[in-house]
C-alpha positions as CSV (number, residue, x, y, z in Angstrom):
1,X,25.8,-2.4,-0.9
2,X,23.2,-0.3,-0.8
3,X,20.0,-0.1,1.0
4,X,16.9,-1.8,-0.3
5,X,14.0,1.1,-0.8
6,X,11.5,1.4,1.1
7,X,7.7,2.7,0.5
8,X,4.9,3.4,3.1
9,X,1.6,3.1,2.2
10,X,-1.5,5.4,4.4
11,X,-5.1,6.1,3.8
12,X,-7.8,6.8,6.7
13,X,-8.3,3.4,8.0
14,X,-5.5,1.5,7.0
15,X,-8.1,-1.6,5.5
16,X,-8.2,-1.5,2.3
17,X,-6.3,0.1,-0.1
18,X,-3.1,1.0,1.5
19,X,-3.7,-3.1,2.6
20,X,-3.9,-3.7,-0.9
21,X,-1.1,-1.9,-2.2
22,X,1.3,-3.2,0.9
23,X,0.1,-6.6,-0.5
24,X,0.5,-6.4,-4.1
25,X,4.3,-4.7,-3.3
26,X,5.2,-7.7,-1.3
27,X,3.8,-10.1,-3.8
28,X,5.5,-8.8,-6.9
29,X,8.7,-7.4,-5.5
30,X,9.2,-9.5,-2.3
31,X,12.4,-8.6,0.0
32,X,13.7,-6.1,-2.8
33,X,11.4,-3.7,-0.9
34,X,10.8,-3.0,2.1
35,X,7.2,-2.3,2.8
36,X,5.0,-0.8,5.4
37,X,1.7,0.8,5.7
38,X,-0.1,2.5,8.0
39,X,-3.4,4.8,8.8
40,X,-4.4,8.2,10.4
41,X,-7.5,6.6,12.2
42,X,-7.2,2.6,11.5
43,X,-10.2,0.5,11.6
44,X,-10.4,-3.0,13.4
45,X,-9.7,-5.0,10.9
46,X,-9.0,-5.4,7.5
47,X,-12.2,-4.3,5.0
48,X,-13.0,-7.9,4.3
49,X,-14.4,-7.4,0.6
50,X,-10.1,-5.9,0.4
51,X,-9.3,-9.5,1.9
52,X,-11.2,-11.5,-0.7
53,X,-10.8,-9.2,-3.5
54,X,-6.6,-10.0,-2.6
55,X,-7.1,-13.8,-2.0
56,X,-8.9,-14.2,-5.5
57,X,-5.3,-13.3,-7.4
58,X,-3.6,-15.3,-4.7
59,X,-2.2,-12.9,-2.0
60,X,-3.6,-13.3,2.0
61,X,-3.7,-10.1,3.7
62,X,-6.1,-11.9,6.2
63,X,-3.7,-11.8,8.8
64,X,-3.0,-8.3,8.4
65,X,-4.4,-5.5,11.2
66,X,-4.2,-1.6,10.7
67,X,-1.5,0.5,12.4
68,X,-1.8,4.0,12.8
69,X,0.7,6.6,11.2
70,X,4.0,6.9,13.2
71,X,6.4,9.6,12.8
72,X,9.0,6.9,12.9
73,X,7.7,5.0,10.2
74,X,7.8,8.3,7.6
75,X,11.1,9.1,8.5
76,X,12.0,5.1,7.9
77,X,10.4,5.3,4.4
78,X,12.1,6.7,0.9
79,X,8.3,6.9,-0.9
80,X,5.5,7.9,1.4
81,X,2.1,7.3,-0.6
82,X,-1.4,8.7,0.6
83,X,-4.5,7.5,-0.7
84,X,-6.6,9.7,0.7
85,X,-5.5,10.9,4.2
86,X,-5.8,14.5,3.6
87,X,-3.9,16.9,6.0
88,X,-3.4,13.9,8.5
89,X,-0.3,12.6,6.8
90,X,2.5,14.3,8.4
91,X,4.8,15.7,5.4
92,X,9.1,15.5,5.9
93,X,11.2,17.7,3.7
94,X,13.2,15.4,1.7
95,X,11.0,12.6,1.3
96,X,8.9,11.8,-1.5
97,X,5.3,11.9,-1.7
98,X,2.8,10.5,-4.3
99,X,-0.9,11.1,-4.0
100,X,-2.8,7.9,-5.5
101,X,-6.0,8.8,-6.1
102,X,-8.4,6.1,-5.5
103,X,-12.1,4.9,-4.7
104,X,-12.2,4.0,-1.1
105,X,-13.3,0.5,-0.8
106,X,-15.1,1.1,2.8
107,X,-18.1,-0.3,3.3
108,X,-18.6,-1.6,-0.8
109,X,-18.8,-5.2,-1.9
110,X,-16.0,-7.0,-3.1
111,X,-17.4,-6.5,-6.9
112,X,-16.4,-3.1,-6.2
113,X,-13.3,-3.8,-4.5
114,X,-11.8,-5.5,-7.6
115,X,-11.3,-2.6,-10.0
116,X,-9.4,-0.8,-7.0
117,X,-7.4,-3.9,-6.5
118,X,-6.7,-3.6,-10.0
119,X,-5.9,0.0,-10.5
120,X,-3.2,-0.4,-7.3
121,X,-1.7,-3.8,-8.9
122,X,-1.0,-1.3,-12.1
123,X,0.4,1.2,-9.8
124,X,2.9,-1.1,-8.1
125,X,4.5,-2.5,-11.5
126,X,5.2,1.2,-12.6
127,X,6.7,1.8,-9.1
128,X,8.6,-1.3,-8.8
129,X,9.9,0.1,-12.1
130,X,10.8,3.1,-11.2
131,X,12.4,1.9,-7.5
132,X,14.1,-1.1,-9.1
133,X,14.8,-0.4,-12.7
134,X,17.6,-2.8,-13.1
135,X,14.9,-5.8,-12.2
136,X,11.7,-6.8,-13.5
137,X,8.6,-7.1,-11.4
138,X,7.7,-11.0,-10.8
139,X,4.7,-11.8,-12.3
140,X,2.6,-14.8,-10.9
């Protein structure tokens, strides 16, 4: 049997769209995946426009708090995605990398927040795809 995949989401501040994506992976894949996310300088908490943006299609990431980037969890993880952290994500041979490039939801309103949430939801089907392409992504 072999190993479920695993993907690890980083941006700066680890509250908003590396909180997003870890929540819509969750949501549409559950335990097929295993998923983490982390940040080069987390924030407190969780941007809370990224919170309500996530709890108007039905996924809580309120309880949520930002980590900050371990080693260990890079070497844990098959797909390392950066949104955003620059030079700060630490880069393993063998890995692999993907580079989502998005509009950083710090500090904007949730009417903002929406299309990002919606750009990463779209991103997570085609991944889920590619990671699990014997399954189909569970809508809700």
């Amino acid at each position: 049997m072999s190993a479920k995949p695993s993907v690890l989401f980083v941006c700066v501040h680890n509250a908003g769209r590396s909180q997003m994506a870890a929540g819509w992976l969750t949501h549409l894949a559950g335990d097929r995946v295993e998923v983490r996310s982390a940040g080069s300088a987390p924030a407190d908490q969780v941007n809370p426009a990224a919170v309500e943006a996530m709890r108007e299609v039905g996924i809580d990431i309120a309880d949520q708090k930002p980590k900050i980037l371990a080693i260990d969890a890079v070497e844990a993880s098959d797909v390392c995605i950066t949104m955003g952290c620059g030079d700060a994500c630490p880069v393993f041979p063998g890995k692999r990398y993907l580079d989502w490039k998005l509009d950083d939801p710090a500090g904007q309103g949730v009417e903002a927040v929406r299309p990002i949430r919606d750009q990463i939801r779209i991103r997570i089907e085609h991944l889920i795809a590619e990671l699990l392409p014997s399954d189909q992504p569970t809508r809700h």
